[in-house]
VOPAGU-2260 file (C-alpha; in pm, 1 decimal, decimal comma):
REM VOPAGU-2260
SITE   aa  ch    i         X         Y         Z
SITE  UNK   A    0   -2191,0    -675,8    2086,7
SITE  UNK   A    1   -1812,2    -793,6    2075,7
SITE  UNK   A    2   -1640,0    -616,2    1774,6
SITE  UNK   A    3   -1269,6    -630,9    1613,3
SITE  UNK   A    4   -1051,8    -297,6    1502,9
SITE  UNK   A    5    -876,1    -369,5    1199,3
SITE  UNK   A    6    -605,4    -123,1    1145,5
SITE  UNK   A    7    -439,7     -18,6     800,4
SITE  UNK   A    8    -147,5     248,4     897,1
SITE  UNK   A    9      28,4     415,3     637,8
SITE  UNK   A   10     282,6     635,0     587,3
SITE  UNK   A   11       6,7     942,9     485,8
SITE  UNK   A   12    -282,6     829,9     613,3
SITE  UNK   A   13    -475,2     530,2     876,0
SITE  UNK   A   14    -788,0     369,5     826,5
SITE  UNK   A   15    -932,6     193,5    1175,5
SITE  UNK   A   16   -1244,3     -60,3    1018,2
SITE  UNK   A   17   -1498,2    -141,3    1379,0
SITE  UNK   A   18   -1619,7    -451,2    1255,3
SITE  UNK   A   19   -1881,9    -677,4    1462,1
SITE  UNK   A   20   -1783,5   -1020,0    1560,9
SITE  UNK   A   21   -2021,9   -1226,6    1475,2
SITE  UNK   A   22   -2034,9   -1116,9    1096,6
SITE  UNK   A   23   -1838,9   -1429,9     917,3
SITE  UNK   A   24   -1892,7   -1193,5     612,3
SITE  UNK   A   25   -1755,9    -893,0     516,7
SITE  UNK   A   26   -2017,0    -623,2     359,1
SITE  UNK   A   27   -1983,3    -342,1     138,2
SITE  UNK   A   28   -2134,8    -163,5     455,6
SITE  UNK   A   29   -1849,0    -221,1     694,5
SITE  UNK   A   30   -1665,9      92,2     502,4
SITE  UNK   A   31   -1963,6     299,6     716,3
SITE  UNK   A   32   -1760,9     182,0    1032,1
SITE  UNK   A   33   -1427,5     338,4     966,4
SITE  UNK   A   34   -1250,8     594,7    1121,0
SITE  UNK   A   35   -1005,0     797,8     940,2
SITE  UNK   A   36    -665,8     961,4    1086,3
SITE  UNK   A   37    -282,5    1064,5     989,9
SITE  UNK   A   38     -33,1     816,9     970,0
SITE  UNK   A   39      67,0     591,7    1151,7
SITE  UNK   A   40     441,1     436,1    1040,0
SITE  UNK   A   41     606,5     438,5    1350,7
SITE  UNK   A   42     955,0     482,7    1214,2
SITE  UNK   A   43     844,4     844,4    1059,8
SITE  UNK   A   44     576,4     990,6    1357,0
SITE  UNK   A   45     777,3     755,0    1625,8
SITE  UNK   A   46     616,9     479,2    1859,4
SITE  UNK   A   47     490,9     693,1    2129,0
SITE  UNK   A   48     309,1     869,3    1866,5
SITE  UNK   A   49     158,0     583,5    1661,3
SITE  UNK   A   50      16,5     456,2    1982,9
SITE  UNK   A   51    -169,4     785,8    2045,9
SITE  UNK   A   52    -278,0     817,2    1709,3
SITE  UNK   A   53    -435,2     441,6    1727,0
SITE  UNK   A   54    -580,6     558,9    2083,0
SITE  UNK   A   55    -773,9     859,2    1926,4
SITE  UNK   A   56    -925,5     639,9    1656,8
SITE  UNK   A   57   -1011,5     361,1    1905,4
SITE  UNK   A   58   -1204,9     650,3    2133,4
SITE  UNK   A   59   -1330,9     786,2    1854,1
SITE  UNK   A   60   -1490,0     500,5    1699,2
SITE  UNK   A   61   -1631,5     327,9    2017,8
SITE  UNK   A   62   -1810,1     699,3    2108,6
SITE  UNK   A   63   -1943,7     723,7    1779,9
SITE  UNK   A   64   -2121,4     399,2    1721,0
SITE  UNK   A   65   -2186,1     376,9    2132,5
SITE  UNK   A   66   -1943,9      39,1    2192,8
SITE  UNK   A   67   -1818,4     -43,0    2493,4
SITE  UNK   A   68   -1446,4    -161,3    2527,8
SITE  UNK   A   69   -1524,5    -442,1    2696,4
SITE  UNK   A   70   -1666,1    -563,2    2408,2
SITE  UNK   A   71   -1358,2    -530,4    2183,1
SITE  UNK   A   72   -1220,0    -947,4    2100,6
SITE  UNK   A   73    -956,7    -868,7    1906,3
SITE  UNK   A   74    -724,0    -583,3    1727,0
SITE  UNK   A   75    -483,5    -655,0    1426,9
SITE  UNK   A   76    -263,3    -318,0    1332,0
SITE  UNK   A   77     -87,5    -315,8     968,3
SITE  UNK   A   78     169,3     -52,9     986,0
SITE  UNK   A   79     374,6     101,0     707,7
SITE  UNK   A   80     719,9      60,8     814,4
SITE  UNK   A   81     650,9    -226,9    1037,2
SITE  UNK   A   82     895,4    -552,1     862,5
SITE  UNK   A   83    1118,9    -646,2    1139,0
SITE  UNK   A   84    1019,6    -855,6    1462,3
SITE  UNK   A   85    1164,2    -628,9    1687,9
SITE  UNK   A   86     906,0    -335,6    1517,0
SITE  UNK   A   87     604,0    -580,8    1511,0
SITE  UNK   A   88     719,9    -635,0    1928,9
SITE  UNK   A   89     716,6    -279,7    1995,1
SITE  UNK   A   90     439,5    -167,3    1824,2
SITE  UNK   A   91     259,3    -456,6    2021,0
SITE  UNK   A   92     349,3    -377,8    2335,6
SITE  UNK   A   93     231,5     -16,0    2291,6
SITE  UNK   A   94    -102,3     -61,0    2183,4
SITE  UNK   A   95    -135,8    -324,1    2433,5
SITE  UNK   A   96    -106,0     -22,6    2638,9
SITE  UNK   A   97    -326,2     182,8    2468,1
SITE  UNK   A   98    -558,6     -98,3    2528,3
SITE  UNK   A   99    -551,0     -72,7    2908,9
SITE  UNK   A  100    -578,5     297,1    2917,4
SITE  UNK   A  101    -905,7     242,7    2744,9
SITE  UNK   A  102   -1010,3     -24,9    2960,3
SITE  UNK   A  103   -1042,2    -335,7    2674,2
SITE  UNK   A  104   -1051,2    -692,0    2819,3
SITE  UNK   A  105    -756,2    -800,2    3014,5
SITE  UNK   A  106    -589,9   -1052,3    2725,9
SITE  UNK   A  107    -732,4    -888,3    2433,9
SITE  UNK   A  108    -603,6   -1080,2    2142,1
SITE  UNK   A  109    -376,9    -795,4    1961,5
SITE  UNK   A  110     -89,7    -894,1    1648,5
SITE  UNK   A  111     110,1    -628,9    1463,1
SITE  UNK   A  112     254,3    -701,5    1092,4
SITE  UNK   A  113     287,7    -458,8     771,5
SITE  UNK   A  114      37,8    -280,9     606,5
SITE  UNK   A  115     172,1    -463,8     289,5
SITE  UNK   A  116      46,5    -846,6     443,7
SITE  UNK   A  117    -321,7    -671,1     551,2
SITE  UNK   A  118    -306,1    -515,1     211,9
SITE  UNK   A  119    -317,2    -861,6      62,1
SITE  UNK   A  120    -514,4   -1078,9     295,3
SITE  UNK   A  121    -800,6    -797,7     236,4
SITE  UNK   A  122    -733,5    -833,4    -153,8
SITE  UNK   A  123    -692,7   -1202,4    -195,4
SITE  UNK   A  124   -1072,9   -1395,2    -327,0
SITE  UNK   A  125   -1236,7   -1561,1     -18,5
SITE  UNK   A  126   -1191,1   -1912,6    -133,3
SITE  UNK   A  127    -803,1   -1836,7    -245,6
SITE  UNK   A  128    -549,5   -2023,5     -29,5
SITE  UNK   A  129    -285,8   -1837,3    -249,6
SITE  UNK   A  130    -194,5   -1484,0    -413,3
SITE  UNK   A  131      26,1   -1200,6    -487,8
SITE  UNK   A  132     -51,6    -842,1    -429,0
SITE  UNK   A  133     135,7    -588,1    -621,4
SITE  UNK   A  134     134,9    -217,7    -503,7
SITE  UNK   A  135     228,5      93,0    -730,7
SITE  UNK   A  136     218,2     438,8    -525,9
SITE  UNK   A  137     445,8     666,0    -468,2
SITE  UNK   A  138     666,5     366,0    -438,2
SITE  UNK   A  139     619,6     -27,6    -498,0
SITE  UNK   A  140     647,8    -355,0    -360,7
SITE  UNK   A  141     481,6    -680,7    -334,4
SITE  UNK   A  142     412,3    -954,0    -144,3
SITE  UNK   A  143     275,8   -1325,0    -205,2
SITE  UNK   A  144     126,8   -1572,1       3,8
SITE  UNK   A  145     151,7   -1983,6     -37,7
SITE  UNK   A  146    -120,2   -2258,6      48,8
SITE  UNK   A  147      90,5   -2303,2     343,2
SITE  UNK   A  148      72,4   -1957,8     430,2
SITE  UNK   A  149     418,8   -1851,5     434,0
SITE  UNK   A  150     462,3   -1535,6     288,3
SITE  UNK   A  151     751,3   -1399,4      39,1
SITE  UNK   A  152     838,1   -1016,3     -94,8
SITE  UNK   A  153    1000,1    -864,5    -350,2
SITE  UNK   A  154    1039,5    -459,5    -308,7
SITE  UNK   A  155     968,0    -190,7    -134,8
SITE  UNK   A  156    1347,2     -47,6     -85,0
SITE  UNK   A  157    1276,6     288,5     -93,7
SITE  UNK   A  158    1288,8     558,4    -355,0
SITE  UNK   A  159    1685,5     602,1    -341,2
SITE  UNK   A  160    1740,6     200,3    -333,7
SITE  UNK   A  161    1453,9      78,8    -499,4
SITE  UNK   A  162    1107,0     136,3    -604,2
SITE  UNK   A  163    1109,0      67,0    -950,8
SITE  UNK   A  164     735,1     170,6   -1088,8
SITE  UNK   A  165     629,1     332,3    -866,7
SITE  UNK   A  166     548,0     719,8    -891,0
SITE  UNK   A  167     874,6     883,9    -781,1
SITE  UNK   A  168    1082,0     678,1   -1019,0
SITE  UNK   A  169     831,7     763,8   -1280,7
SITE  UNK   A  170     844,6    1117,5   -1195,9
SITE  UNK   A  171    1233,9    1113,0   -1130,5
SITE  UNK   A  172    1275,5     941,6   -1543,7
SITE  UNK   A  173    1024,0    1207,7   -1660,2
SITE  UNK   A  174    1231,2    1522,5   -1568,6
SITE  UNK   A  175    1553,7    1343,2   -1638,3
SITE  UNK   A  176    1384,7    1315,5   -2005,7
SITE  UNK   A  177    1300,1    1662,7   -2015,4
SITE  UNK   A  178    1644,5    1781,3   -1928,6
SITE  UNK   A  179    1767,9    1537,0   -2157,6
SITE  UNK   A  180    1540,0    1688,4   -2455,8
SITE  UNK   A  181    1649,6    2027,3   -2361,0
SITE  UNK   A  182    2014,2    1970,6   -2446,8
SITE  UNK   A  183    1862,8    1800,1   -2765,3
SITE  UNK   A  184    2012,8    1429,9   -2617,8
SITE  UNK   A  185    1645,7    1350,3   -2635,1
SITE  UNK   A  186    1357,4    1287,7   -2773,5
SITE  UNK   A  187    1119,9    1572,1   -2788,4
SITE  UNK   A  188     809,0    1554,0   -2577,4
SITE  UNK   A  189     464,7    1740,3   -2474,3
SITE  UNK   A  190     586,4    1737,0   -2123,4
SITE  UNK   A  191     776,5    1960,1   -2157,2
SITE  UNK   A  192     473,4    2227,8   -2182,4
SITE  UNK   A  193     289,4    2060,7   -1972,3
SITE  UNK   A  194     545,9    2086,7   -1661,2
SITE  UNK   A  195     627,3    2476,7   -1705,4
SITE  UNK   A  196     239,2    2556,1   -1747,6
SITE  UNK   A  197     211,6    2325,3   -1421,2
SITE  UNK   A  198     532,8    2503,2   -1223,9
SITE  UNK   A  199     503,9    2859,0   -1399,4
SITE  UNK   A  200     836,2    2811,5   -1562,6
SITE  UNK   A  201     901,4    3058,4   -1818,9
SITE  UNK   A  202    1144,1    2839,0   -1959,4
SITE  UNK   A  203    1265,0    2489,1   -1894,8
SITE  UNK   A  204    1603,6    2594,6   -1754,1
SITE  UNK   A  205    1441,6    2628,9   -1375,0
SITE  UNK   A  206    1387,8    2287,9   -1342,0
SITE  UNK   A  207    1772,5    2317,0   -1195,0
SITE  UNK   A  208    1673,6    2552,3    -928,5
SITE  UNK   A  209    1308,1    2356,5    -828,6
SITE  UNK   A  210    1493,6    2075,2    -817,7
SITE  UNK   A  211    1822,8    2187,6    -605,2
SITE  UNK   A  212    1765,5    2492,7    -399,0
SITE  UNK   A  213    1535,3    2346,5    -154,9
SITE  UNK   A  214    1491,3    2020,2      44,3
SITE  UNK   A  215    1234,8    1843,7    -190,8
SITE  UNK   A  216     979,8    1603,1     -48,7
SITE  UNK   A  217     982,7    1265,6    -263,5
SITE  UNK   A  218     603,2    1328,3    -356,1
SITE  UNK   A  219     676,9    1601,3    -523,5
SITE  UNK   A  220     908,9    1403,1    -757,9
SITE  UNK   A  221     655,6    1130,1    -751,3
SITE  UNK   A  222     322,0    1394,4    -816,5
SITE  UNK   A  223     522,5    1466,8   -1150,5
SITE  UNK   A  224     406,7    1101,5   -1246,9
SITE  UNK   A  225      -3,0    1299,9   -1275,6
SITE  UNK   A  226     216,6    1493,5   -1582,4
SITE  UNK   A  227     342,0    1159,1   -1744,8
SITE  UNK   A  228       2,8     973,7   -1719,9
SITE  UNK   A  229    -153,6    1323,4   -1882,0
SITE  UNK   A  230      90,4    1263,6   -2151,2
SITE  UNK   A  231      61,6     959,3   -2243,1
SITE  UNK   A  232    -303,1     951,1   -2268,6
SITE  UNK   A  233    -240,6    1222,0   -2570,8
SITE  UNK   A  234     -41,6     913,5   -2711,2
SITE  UNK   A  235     311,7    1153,3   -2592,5
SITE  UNK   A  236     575,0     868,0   -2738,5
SITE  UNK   A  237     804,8     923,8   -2452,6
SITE  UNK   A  238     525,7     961,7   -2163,7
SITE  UNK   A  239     401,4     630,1   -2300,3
SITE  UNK   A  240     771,2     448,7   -2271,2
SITE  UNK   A  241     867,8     581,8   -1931,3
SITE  UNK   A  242     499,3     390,2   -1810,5
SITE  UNK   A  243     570,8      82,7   -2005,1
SITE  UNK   A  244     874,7      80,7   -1833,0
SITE  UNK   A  245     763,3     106,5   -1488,7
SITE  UNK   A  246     484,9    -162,0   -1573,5
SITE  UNK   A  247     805,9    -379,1   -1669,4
SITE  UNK   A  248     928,9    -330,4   -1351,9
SITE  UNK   A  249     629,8    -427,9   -1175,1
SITE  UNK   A  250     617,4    -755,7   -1405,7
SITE  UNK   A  251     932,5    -810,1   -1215,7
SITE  UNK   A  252     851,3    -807,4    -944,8
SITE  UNK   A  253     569,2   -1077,3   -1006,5
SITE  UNK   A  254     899,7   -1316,4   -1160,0
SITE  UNK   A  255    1058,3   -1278,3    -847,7
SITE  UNK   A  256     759,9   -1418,6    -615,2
SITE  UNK   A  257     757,6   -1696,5    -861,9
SITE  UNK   A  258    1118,4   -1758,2    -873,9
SITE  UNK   A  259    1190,8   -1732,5    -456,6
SITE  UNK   A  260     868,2   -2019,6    -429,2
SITE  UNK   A  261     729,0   -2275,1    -659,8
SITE  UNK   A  262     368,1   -2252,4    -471,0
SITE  UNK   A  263     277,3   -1970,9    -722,5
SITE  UNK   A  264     130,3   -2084,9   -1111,8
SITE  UNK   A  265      -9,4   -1948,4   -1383,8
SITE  UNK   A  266    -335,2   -2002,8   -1207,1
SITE  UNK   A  267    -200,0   -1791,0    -903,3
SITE  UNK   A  268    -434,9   -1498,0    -848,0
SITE  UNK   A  269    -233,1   -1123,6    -909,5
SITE  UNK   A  270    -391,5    -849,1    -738,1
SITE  UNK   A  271    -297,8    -511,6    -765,7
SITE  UNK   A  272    -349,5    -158,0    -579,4
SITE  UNK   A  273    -206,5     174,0    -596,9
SITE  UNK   A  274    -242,8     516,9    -778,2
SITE  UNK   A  275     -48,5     425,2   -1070,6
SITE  UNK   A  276    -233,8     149,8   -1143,4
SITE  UNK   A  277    -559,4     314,0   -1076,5
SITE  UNK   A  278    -481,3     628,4   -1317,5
SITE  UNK   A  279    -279,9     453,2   -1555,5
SITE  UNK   A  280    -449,2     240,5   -1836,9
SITE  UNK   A  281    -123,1     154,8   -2000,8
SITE  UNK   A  282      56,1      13,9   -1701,6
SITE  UNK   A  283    -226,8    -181,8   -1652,4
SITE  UNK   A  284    -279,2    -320,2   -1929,2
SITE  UNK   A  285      91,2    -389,4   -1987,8
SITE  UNK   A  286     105,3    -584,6   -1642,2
SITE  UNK   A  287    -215,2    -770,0   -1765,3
SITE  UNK   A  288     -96,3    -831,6   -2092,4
SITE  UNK   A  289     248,6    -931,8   -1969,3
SITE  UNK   A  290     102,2   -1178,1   -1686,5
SITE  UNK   A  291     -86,4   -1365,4   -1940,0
SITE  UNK   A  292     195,4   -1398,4   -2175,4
SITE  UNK   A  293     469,5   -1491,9   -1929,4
SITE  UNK   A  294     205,1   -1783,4   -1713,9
SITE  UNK   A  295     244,4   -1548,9   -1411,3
SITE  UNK   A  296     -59,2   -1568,2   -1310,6
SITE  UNK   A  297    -454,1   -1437,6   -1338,3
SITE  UNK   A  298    -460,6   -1046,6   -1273,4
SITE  UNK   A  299    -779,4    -971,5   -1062,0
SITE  UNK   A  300    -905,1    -696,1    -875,3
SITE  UNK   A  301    -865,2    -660,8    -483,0
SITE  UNK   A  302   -1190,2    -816,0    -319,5
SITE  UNK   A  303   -1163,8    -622,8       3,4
SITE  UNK   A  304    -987,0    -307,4     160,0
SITE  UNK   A  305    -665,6    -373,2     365,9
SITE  UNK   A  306    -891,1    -256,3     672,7
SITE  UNK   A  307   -1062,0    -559,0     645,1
SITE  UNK   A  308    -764,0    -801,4     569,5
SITE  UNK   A  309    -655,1    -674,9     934,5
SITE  UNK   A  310   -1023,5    -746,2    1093,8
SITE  UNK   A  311    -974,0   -1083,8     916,1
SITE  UNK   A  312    -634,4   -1175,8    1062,9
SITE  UNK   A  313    -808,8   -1020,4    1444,3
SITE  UNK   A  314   -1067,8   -1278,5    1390,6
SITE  UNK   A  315    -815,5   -1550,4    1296,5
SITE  UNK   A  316    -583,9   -1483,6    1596,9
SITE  UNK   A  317    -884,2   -1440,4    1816,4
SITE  UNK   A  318   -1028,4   -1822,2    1689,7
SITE  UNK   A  319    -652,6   -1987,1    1759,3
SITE  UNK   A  320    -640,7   -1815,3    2078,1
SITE  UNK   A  321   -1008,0   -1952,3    2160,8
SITE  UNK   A  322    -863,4   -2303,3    2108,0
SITE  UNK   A  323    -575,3   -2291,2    2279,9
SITE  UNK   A  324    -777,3   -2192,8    2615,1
């Protein structure tokens, strides 16, 4: 049975979908077929590494559902990280030599391109020829895609240049607020209690040393954004301003697609993915709200796991290789 490996490689965690080639479909079962692994951004476990990451998923998932690489038409990676040619090139060439160490068919049809583009061919509607796809994590960006298929972005900077709505800046305004209401420059706010019964501070004046006297990870900043959510559902006034805010930013984003092409409309489908949006009902409905208001577009939920955008761009390059020979 020939099979494609869709690949969705991010900066925490990789998903590798083993999907057969002869379903035109995807199915809610495909998710059965997925191997799980650590990350795969090649820029923070390095190249050599991603490729033997990727290796141990592809061995793993052809011993556990008995395929044979011979079988394999066609592997499409989206990796976190991955935005420049020169990255896409070199990410190629190495798991086109994982591919021969496993012994997949000489000319195996393999492309490389961010986990951002898989992201959004997985959550556009099957019968959409257009789309945006706007991600809120632990940092945000998003990407849209034209009738003609040419694709634009708007984000995804990083937390010390960019990311505006996503978790760390949410986290990073949060604390800056509860400093801010310490000194009595600010509003008052619940999170205050709520971050020194989550840290064990006896008092808010060791938020100088958490924050300073150690090399802190940005999801630390960004978990703080669990506190402001928490908040805000207890109708916190600040909690809920720091989210509107961030869902702002993320309407942004959406203005910027729009303004860098005139393919997207107010009948443009707007997608959107990521913790924030998942736990947070207010940035969600903001960004809702906001699309309708502003002709941005209609919001709609992903159809499909960025997994399976990648097995959909494998089967694409696969067909246009097919007619080329």
């Amino acid at each position: 049975m020939e099979y494609f490996i869709g690949i969705d490689g991010g900066g925490t965690k990789t998903a590798c979908l083993f999907s057969a080639a002869g379903d035109s479909h995807f199915s809610p079962e495909n998710s059965k077929f997925t191997i799980k692994g650590d990350a795969t951004n090649p820029h923070a476990v390095s190249f050599p590494e991603m490729k033997n990451r990727l290796k141990l998923m592809f061995q793993e998932g052809m011993e556990k559902w008995s395929l044979s690489p011979r079988h394999c038409a066609g592997i499409c990676a989206g990796l976190a990280g991955v935005g420049r040619p020169d990255d896409e090139k070199q990410a190629a060439a190495l798991i086109q030599e994982a591919a021969d160490e496993l012994k997949f068919p000489e000319g195996i049809t393999i492309s490389v391109c961010s986990d951002t583009y898989v992201a959004l061919r997985g959550a556009l509607p099957p019968d959409a020829q257009e789309g945006i796809l706007v991600i809120s994590g632990t940092g945000s960006n998003s990407m849209g895609m034209a009738s003609s298929g040419r694709t634009f972005k708007s984000g995804g900077w990083g937390h010390i240049l960019g990311d505006e709505g996503g978790g760390f800046q949410i986290g990073l305004k949060a604390l800056n607020h509860l400093t801010r209401a310490y000194d009595l420059r600010g509003e008052p706010t619940i999170m205050t209690k709520m971050a020194q019964e989550k840290y064990g501070w006896t008092e808010l004046g060791e938020i100088r040393n958490f924050i300073y006297s150690q090399p802190l990870d940005k999801k630390v900043i960004a978990n703080f954004a669990e506190v402001v959510i928490e908040a805000s559902l207890k109708r916190d006034k600040v909690a809920t301003g720091i989210l509107e805010e961030a869902a702002e930013e993320l309407i942004i984003h959406v203005e910027s697609l729009h303004k860098q092409s005139e393919a997207f409309s107010k009948s443009t489908p707007v997608m959107v993915t990521g913790s924030i949006f998942t736990y947070s009902p207010i940035v969600t409905e903001y960004f809702r709200k906001q699309l309708q208001v502003r002709n941005l577009g209609q919001f709609s939920i992903p159809c499909k796991s960025p997994a399976e955008g990648a097995v959909a761009i494998a089967r694409e390059q696969y067909n246009k290789n097919r007619k080329v020979r």
